[in-house]
N, CA, C and O atoms as a GROMACS GRO file, in nm:
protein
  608
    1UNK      N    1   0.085  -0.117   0.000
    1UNK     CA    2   0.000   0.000   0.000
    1UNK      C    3   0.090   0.123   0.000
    1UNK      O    4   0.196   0.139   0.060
    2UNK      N    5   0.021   0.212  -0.083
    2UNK     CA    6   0.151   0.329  -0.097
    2UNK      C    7   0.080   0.414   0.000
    2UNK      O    8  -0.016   0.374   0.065
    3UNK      N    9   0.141   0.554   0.009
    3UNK     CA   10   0.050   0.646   0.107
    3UNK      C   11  -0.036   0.692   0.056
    3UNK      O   12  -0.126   0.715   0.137
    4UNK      N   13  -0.069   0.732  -0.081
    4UNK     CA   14  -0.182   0.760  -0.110
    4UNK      C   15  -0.298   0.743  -0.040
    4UNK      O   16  -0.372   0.814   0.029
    5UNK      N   17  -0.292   0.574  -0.094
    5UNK     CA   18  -0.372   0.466  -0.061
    5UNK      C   19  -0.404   0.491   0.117
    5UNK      O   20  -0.511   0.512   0.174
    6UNK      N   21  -0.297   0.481   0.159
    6UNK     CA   22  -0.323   0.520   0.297
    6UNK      C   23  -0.419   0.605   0.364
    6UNK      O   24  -0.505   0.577   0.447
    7UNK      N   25  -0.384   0.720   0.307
    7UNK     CA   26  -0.459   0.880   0.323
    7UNK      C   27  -0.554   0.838   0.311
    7UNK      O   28  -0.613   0.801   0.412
    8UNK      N   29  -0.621   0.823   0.167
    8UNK     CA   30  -0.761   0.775   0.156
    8UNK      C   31  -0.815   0.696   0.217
    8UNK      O   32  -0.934   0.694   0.185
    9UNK      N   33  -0.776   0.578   0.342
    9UNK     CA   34  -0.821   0.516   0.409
    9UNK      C   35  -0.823   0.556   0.554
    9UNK      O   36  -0.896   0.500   0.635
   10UNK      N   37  -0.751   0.641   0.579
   10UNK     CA   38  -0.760   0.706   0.712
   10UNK      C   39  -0.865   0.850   0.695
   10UNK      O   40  -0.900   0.906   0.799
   11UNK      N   41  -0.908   0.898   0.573
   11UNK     CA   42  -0.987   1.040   0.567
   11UNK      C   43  -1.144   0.968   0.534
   11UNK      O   44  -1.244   1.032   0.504
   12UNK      N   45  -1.133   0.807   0.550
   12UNK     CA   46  -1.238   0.797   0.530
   12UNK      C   47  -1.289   0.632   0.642
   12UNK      O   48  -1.367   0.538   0.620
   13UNK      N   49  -1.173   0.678   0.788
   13UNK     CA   50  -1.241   0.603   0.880
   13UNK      C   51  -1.267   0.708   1.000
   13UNK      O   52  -1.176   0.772   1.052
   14UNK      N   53  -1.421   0.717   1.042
   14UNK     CA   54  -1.461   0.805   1.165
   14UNK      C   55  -1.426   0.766   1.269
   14UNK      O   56  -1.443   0.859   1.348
   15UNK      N   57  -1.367   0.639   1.344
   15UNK     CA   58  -1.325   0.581   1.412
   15UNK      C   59  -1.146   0.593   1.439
   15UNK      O   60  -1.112   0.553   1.550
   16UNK      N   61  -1.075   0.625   1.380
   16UNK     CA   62  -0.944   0.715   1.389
   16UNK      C   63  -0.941   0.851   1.406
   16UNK      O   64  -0.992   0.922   1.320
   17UNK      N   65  -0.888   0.898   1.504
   17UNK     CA   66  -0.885   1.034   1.555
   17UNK      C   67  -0.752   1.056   1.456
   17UNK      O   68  -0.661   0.980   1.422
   18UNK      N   69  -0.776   1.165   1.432
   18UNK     CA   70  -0.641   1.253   1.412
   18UNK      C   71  -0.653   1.445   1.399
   18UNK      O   72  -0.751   1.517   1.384
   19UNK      N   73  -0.552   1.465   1.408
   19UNK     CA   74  -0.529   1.639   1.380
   19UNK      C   75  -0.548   1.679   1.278
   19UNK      O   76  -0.551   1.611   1.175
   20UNK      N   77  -0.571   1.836   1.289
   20UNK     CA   78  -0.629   1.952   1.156
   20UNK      C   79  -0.477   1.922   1.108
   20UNK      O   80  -0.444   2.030   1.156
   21UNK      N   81  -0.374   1.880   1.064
   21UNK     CA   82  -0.238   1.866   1.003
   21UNK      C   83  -0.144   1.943   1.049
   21UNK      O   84  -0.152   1.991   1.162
   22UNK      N   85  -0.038   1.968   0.963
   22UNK     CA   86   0.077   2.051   1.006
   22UNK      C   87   0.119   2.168   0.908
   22UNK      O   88   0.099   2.168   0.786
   23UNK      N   89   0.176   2.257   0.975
   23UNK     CA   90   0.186   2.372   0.801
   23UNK      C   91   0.333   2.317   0.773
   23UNK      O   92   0.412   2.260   0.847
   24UNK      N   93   0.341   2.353   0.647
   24UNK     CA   94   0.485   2.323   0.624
   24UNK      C   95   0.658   2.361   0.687
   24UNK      O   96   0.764   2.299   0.690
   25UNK      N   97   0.608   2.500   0.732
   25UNK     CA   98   0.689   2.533   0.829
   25UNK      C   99   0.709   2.474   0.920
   25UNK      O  100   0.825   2.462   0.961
   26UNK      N  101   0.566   2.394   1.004
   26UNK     CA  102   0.639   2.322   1.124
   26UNK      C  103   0.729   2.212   1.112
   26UNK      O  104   0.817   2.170   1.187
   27UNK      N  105   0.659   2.147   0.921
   27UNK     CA  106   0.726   2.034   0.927
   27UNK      C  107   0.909   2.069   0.897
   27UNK      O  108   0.981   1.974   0.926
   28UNK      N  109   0.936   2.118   0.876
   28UNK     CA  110   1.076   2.209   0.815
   28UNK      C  111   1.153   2.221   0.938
   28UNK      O  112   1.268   2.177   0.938
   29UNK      N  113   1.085   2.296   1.083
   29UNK     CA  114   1.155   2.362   1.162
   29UNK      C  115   1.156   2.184   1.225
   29UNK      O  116   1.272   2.154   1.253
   30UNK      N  117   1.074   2.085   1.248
   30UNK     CA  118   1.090   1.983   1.276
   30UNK      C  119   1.185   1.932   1.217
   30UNK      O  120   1.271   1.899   1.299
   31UNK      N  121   1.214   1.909   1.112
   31UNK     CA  122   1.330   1.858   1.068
   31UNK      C  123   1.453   1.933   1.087
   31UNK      O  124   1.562   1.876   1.082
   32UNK      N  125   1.444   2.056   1.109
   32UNK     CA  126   1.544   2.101   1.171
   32UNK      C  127   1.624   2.092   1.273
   32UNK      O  128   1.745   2.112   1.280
   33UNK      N  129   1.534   2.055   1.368
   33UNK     CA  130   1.540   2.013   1.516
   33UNK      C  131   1.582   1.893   1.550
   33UNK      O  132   1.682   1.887   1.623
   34UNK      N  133   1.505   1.748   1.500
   34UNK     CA  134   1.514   1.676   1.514
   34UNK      C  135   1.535   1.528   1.408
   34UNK      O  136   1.493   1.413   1.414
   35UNK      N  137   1.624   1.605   1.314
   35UNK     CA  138   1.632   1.496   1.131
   35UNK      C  139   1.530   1.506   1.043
   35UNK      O  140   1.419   1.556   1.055
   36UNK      N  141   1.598   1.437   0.929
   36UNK     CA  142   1.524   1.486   0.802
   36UNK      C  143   1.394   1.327   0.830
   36UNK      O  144   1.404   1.210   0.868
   37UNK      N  145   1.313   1.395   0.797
   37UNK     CA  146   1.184   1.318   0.818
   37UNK      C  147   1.172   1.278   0.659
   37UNK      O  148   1.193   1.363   0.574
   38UNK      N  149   1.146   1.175   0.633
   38UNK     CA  150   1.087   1.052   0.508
   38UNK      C  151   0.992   1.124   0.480
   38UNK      O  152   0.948   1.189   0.574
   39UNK      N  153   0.920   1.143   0.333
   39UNK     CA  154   0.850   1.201   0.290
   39UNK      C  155   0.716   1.163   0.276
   39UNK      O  156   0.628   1.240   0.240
   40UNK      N  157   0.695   1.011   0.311
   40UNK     CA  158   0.534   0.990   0.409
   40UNK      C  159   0.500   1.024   0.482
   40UNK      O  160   0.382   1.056   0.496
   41UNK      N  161   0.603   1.036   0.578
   41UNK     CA  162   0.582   1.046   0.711
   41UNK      C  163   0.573   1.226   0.686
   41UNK      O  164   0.468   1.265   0.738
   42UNK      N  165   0.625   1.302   0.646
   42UNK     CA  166   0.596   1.445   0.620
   42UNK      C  167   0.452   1.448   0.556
   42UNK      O  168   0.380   1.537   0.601
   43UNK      N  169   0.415   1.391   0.487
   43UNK     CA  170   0.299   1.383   0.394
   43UNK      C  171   0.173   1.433   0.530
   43UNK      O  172   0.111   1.530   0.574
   44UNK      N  173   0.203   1.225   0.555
   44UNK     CA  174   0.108   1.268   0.733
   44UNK      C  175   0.086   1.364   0.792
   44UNK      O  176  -0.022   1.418   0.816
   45UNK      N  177   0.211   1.395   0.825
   45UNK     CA  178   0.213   1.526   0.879
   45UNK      C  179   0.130   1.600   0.853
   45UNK      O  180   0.037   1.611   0.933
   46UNK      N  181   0.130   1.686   0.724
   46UNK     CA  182   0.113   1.795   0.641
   46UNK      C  183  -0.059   1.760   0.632
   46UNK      O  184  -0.149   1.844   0.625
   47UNK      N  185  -0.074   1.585   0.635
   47UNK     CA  186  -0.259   1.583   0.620
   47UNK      C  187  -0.338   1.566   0.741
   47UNK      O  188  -0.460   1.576   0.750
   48UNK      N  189  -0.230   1.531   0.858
   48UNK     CA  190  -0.342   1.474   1.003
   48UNK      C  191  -0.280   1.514   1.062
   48UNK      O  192  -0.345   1.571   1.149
   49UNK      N  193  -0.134   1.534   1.084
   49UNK     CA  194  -0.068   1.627   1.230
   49UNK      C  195  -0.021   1.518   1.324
   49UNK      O  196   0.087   1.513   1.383
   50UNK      N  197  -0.123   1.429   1.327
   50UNK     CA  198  -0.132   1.336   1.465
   50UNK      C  199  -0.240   1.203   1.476
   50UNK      O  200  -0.335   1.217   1.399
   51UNK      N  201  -0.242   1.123   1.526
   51UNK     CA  202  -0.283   1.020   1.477
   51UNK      C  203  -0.337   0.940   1.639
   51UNK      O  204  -0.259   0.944   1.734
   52UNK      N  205  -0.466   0.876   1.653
   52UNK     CA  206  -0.497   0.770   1.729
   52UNK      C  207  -0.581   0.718   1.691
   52UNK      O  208  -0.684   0.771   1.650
   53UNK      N  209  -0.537   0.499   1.698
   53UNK     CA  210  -0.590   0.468   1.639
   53UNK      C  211  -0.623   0.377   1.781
   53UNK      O  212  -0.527   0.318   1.829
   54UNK      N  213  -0.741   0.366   1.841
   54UNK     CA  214  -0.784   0.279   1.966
   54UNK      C  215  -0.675   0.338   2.091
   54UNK      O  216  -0.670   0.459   2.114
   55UNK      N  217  -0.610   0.264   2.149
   55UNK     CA  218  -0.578   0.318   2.252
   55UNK      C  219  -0.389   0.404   2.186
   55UNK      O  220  -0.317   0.500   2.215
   56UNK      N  221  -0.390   0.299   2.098
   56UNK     CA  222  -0.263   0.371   2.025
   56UNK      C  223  -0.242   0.510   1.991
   56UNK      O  224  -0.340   0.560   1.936
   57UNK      N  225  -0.132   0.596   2.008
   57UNK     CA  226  -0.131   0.710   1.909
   57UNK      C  227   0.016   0.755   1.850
   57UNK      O  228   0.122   0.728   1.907
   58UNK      N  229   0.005   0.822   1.738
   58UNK     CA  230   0.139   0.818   1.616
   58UNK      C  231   0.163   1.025   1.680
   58UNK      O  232   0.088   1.121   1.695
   59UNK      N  233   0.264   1.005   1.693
   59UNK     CA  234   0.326   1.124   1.727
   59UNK      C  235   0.357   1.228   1.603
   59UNK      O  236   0.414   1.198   1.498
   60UNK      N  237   0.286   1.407   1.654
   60UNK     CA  238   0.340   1.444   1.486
   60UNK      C  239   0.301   1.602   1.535
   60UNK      O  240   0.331   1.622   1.653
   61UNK      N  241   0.249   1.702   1.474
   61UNK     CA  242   0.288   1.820   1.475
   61UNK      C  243   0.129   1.874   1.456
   61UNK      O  244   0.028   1.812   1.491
   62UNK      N  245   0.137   2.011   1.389
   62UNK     CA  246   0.061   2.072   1.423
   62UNK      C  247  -0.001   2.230   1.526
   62UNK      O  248   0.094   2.282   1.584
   63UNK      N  249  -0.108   2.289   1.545
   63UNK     CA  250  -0.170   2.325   1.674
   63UNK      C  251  -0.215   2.272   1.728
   63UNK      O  252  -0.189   2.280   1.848
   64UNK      N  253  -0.320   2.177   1.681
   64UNK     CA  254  -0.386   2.077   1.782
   64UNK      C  255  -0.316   1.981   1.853
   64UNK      O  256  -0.377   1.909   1.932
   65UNK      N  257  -0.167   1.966   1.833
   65UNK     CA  258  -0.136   1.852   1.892
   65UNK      C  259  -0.087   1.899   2.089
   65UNK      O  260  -0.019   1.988   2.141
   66UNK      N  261  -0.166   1.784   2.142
   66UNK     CA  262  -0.128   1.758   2.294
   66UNK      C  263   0.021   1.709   2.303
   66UNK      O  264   0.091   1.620   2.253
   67UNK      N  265   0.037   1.842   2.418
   67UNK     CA  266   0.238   1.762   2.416
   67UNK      C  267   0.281   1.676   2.450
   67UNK      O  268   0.403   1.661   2.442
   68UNK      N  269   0.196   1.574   2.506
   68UNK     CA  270   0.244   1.390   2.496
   68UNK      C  271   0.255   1.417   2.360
   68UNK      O  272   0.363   1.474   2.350
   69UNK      N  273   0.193   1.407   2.222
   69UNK     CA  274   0.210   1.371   2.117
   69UNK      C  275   0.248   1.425   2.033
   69UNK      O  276   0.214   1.402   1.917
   70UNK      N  277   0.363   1.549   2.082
   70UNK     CA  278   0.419   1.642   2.017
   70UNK      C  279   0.541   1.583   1.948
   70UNK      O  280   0.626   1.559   2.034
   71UNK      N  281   0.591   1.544   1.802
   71UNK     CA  282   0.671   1.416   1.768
   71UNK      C  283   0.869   1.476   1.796
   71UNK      O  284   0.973   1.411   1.805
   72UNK      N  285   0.839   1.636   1.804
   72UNK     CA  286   0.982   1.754   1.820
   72UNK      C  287   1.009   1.700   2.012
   72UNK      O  288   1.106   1.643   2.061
   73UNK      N  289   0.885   1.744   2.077
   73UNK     CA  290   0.871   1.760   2.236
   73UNK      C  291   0.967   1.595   2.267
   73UNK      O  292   1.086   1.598   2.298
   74UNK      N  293   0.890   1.463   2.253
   74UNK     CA  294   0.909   1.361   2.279
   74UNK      C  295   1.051   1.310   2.227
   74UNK      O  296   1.107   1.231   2.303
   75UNK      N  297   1.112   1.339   2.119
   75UNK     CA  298   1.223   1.280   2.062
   75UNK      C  299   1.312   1.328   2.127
   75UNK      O  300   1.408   1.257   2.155
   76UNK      N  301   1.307   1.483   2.176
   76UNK     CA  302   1.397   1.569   2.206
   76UNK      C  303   1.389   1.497   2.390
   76UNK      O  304   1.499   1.460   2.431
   77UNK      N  305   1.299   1.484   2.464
   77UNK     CA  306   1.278   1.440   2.575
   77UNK      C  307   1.375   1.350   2.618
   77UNK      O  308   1.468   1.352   2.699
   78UNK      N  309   1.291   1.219   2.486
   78UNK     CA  310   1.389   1.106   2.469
   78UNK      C  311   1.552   1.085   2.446
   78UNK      O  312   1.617   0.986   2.480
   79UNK      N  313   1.590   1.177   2.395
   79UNK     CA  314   1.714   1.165   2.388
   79UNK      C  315   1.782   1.248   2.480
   79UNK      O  316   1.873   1.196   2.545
   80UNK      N  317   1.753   1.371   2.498
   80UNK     CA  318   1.797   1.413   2.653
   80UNK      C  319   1.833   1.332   2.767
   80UNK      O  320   1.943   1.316   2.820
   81UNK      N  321   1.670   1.262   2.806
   81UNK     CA  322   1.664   1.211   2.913
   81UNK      C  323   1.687   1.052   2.936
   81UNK      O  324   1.699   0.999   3.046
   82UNK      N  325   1.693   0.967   2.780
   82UNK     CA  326   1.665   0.841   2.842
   82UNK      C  327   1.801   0.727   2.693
   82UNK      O  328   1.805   0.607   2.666
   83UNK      N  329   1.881   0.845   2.639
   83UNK     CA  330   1.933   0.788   2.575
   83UNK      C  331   1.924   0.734   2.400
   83UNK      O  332   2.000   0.658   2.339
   84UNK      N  333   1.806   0.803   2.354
   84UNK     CA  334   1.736   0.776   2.208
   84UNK      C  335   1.844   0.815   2.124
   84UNK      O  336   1.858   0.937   2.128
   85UNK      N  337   1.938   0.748   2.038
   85UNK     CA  338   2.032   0.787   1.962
   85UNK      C  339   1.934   0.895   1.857
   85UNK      O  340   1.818   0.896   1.813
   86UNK      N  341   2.074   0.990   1.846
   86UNK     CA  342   2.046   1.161   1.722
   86UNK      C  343   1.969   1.073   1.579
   86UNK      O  344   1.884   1.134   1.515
   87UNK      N  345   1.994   0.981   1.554
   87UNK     CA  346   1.959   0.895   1.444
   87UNK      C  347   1.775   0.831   1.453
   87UNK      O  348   1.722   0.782   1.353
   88UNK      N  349   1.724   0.841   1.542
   88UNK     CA  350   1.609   0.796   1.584
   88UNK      C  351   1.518   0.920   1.606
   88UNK      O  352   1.564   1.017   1.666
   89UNK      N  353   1.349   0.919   1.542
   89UNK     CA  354   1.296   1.027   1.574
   89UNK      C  355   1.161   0.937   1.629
   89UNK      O  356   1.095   0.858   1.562
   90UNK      N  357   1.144   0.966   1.742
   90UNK     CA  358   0.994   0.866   1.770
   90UNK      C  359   0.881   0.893   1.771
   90UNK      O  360   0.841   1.000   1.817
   91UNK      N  361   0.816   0.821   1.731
   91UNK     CA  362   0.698   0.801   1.682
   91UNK      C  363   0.579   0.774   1.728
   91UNK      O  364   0.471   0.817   1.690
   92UNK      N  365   0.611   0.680   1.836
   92UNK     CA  366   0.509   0.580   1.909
   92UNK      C  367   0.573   0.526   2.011
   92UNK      O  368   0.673   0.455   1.999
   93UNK      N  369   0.518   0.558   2.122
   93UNK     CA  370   0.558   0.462   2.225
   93UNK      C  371   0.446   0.360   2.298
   93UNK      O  372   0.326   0.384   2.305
   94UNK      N  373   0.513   0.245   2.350
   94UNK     CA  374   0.450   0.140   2.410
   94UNK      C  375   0.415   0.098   2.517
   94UNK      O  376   0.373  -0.013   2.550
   95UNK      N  377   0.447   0.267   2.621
   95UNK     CA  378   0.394   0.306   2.775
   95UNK      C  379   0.477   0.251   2.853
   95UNK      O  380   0.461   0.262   2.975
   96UNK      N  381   0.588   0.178   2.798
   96UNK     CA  382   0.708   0.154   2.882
   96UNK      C  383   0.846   0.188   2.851
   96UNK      O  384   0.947   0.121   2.872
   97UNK      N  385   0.834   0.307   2.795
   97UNK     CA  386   0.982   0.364   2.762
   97UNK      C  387   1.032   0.322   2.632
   97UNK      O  388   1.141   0.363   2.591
   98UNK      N  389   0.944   0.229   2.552
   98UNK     CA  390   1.017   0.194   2.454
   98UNK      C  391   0.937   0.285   2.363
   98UNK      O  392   0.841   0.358   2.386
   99UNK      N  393   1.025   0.250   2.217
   99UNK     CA  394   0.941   0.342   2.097
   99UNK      C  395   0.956   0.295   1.947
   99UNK      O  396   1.051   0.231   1.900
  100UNK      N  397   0.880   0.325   1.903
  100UNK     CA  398   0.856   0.302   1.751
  100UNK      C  399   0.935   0.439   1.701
  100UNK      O  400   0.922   0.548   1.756
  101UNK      N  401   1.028   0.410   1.576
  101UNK     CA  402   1.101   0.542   1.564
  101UNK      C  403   1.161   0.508   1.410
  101UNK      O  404   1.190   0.400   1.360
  102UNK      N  405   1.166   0.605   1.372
  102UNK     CA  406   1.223   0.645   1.212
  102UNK      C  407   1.383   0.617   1.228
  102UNK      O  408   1.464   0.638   1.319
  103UNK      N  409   1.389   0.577   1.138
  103UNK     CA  410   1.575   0.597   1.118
  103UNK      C  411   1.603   0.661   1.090
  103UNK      O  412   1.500   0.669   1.022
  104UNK      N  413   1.676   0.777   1.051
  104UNK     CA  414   1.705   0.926   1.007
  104UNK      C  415   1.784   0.893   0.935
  104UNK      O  416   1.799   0.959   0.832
  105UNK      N  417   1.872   0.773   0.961
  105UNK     CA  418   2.013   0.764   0.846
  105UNK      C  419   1.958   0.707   0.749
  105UNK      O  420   2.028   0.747   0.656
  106UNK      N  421   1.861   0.625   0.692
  106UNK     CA  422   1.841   0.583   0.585
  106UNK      C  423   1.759   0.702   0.517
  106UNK      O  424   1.741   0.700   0.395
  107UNK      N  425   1.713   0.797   0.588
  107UNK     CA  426   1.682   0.912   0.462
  107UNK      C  427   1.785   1.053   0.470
  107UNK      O  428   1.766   1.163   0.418
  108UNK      N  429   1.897   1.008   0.553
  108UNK     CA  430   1.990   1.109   0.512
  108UNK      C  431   2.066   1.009   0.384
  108UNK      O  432   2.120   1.084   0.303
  109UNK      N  433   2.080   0.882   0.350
  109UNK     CA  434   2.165   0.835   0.234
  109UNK      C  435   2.083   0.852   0.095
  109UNK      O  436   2.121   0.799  -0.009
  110UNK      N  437   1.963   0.934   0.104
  110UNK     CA  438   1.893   0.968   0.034
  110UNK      C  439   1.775   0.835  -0.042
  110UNK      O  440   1.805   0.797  -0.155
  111UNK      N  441   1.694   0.795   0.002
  111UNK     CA  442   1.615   0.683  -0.010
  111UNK      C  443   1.475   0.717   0.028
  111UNK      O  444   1.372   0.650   0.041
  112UNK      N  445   1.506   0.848   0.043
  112UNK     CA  446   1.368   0.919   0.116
  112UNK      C  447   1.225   0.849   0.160
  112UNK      O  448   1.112   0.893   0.178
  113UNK      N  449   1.292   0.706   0.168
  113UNK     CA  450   1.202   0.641   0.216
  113UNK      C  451   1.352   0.582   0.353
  113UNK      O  452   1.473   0.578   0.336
  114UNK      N  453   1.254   0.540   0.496
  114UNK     CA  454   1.319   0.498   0.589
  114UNK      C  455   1.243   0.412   0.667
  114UNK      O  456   1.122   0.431   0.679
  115UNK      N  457   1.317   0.289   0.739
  115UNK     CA  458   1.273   0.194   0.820
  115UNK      C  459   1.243   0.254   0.938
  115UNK      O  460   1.289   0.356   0.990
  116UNK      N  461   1.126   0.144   0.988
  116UNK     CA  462   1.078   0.217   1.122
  116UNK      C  463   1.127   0.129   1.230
  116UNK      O  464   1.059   0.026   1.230
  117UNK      N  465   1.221   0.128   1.329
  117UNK     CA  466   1.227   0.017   1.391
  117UNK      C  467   1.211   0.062   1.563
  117UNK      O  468   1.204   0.180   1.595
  118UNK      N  469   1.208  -0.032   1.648
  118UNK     CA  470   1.191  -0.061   1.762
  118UNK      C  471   1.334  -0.063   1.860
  118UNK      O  472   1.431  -0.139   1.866
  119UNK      N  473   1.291   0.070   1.937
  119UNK     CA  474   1.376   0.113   2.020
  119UNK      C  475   1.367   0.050   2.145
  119UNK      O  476   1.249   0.039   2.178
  120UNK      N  477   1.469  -0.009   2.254
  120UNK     CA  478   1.482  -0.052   2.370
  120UNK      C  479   1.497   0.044   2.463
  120UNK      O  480   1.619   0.048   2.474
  121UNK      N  481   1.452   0.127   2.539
  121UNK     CA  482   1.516   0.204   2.646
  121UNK      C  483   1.612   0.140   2.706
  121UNK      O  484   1.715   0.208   2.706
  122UNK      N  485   1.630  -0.023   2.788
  122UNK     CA  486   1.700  -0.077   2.834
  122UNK      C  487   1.809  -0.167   2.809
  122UNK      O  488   1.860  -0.255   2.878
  123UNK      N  489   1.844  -0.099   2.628
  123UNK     CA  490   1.921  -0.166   2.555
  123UNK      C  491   2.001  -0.047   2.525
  123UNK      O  492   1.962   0.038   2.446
  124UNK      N  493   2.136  -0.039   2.602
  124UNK     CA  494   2.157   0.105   2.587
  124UNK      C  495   2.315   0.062   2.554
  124UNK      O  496   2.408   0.142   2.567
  125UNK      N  497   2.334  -0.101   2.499
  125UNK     CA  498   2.447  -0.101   2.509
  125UNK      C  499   2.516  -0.151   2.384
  125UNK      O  500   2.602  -0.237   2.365
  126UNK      N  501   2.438  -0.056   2.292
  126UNK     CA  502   2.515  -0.068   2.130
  126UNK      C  503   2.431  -0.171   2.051
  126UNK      O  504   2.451  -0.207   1.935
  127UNK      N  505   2.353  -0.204   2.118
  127UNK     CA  506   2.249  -0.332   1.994
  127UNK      C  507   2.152  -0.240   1.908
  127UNK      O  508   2.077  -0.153   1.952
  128UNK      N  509   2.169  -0.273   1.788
  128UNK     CA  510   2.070  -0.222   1.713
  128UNK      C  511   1.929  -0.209   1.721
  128UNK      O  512   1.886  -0.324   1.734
  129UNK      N  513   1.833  -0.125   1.721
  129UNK     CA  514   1.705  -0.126   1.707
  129UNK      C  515   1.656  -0.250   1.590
  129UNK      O  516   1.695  -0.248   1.473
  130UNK      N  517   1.566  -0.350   1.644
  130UNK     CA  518   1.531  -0.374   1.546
  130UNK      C  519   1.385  -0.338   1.457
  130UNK      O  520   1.277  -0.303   1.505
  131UNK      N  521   1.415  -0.358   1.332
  131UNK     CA  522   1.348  -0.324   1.230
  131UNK      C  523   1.183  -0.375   1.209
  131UNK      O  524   1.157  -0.480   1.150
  132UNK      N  525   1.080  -0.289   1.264
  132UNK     CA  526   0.920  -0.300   1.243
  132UNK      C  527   0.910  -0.294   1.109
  132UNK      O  528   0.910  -0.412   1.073
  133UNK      N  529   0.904  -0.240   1.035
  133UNK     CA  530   0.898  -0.197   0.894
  133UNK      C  531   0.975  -0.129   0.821
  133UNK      O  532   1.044  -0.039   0.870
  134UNK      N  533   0.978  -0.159   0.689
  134UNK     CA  534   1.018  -0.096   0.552
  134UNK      C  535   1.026   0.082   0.529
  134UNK      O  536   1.118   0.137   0.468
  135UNK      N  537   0.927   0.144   0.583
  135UNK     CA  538   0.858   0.268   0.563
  135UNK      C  539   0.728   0.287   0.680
  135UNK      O  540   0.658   0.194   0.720
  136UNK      N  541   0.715   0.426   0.722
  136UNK     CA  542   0.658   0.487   0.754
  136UNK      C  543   0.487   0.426   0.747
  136UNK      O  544   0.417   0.387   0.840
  137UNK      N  545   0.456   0.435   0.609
  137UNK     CA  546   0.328   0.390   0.576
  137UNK      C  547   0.320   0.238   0.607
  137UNK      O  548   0.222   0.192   0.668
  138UNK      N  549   0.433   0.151   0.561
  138UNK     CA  550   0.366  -0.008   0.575
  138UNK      C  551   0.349  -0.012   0.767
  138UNK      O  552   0.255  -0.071   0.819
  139UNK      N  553   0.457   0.060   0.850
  139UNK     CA  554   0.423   0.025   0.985
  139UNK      C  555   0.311   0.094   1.026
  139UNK      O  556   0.269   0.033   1.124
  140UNK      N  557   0.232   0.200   1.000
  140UNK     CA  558   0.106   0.239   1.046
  140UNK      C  559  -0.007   0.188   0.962
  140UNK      O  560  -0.112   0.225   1.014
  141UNK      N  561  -0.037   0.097   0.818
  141UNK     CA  562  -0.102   0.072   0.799
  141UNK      C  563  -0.113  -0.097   0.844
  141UNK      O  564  -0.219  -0.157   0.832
  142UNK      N  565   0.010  -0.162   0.896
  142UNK     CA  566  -0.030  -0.279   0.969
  142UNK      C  567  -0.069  -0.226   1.091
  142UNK      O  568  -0.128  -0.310   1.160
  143UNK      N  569  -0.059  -0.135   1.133
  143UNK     CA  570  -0.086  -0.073   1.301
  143UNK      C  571  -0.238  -0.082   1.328
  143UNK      O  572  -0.297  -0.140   1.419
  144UNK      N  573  -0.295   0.006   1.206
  144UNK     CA  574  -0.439   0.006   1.184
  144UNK      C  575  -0.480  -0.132   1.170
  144UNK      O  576  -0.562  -0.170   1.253
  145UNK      N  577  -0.439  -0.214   1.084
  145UNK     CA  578  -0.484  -0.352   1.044
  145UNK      C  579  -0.508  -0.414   1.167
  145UNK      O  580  -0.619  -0.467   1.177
  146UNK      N  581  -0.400  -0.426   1.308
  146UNK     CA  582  -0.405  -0.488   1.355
  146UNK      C  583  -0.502  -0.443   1.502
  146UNK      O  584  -0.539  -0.520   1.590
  147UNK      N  585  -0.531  -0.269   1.489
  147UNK     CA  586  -0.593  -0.244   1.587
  147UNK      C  587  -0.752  -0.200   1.572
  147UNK      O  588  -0.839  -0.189   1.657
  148UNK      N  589  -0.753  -0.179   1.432
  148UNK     CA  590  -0.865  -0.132   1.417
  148UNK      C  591  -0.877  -0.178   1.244
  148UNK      O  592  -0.839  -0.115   1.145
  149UNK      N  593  -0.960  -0.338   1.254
  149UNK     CA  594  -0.944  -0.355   1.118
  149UNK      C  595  -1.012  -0.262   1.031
  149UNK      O  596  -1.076  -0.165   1.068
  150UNK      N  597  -0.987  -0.311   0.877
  150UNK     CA  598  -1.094  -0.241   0.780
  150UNK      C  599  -1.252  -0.241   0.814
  150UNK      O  600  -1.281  -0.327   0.897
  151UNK      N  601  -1.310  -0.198   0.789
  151UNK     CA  602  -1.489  -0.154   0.808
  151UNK      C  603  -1.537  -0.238   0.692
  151UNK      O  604  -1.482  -0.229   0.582
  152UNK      N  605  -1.645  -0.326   0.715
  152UNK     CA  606  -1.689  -0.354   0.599
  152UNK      C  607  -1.854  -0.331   0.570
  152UNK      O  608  -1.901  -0.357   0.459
   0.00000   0.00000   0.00000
């Protein structure tokens, strides 16, 4: 599923919350702040801001966004306070310190697409995150799949 595809399935479930979006500026000064963001995941941005799907929620920008789910507030938190390598921007967390997070280096080698993988808070000792998904879109549209199937 590309993001298109995506969009159109999230602007047309009433049962997913999300935000009035992001202006482009925020998404810019975000990447300024905190790495170059994949260009789905900017897309998102730019169309929902912010994202909850059941008890889950996808971290992202905006005015409307609450600063738990501020995606600049939390990364910056995270790496301050608990160790989130400069390379990781997060996304989602799992209410225990861990997080769902972008790789920044695979869209700084220019692939402008980047893996989403799974951060350890208590793995602080050089092991790699491992890898949830391919892209941005395939890990939030299995997210949805698995929390809130399709409507039929």
């Amino acid at each position: 599923m590309g993001y298109v595809e995506l969009r159109n399935r999230l602007q047309s479930r009433s049962d997913i919350q999300h935000g009035d979006g992001a202006t482009e500026s925020q998404i810019v000064e975000a990447s300024r702040l905190i790495g170059t963001l994949p260009s789905d995941y900017a897309n998102f941005l730019q169309d929902f801001g912010w994202l909850m799907v059941g008890p889950q929620d996808v971290y992202g920008l905006g005015d409307d966004v609450q600063p738990n789910l501020n995606v600049v507030r939390m990364t910056q938190a995270e790496r301050s306070d608990a160790g989130l390598p400069d390379n990781l921007i997060a996304i989602h967390g799992d209410g225990g310190g861990n997080y769902a997070c972008i790789d920044c280096e695979a869209v700084n080698i220019g692939t402008r697409a980047a893996a989403i993988v799974f951060w350890a808070h208590d793995n602080l000792r050089g092991r790699s995150p491992s890898v949830l998904a391919d892209s941005f879109t395939d890990w939030l549209t299995a997210m949805i799949d698995r929390i809130a199937p399709r409507q039929t």
